[in-house]
C-alpha positions as CSV (number, residue, x, y, z in Angstrom):
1,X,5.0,34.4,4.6
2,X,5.3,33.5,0.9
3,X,8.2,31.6,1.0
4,X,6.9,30.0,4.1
5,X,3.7,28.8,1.8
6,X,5.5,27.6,-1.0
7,X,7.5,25.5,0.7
8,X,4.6,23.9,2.5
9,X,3.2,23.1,-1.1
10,X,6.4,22.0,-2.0
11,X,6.7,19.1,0.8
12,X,3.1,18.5,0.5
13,X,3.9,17.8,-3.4
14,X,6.7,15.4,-2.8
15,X,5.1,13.9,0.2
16,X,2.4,12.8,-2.2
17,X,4.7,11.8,-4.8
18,X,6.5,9.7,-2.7
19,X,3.3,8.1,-1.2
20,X,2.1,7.3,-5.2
21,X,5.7,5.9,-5.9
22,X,5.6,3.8,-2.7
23,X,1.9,2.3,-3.8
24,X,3.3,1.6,-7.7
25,X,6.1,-0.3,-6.3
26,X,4.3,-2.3,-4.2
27,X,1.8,-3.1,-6.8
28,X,5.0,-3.6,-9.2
29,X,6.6,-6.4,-6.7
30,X,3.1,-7.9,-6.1
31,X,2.3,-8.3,-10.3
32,X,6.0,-9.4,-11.0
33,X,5.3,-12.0,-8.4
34,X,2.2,-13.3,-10.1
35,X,-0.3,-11.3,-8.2
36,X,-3.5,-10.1,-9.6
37,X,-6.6,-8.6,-8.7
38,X,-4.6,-6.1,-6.6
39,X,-6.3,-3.6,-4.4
40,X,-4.5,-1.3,-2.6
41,X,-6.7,1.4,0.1
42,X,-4.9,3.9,1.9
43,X,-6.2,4.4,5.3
44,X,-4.2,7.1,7.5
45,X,-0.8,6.6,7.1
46,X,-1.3,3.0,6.1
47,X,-2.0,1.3,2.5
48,X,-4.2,-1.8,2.9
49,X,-3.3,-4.4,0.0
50,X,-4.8,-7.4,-1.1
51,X,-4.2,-9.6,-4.2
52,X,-4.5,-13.1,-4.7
53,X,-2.4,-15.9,-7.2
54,X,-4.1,-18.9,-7.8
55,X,-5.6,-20.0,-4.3
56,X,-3.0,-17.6,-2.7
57,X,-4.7,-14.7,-1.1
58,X,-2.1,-11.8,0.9
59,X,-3.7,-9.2,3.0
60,X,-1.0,-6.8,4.0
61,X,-0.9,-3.4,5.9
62,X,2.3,-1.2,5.1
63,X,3.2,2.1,6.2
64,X,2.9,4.5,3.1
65,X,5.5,6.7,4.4
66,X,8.5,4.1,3.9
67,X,6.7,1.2,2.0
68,X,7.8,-0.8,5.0
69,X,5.0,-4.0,6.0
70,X,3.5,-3.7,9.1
71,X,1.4,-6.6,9.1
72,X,1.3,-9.6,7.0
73,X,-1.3,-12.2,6.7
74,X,-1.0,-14.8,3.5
75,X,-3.7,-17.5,3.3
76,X,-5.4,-20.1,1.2
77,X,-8.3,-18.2,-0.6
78,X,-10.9,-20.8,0.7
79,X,-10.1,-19.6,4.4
80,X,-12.5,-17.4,6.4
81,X,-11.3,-14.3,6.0
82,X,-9.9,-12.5,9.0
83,X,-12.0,-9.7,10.8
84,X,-11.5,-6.2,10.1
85,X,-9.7,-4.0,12.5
């Protein structure tokens, strides 16, 4: 029974880990490309993201498992912005 709990505390650990790690890169590829003002929300197993360069605004959902985009949506920052899900 002990074993069985540490090792659910240790995949819980490096599942986290690797969730933080996915979020930093994304926010590192974002800010090398110019990005700022970048927000990132988790929501399930999903990380919401929005920055904006100049009049470039990207809202993007990717999973936070893999880092992988699941939707993309970049638009000029003076467009309506796109309803909610």
């Amino acid at each position: 029974m002990r074993a069985a709990l540490v090792w659910l505390l240790l995949i819980l650990t490096v599942g986290t880990a690797y969730a933080d790690d996915v979020e930093r890169g994304i926010r590192a590829q974002l800010a090398a490309q110019g990005y700022d003002g970048i927000e990132i929300t988790r929501k399930g197993d999903q990380l919401l993201v929005h920055a904006q360069r100049d009049k470039l605004v990207v809202d993007n959902v990717y999973d936070a498992a893999t880092g992988q985009i699941v939707q993309e949506r970049v638009r000029q920052a003076d467009e309506a912005k796109a309803p909610t899900q």
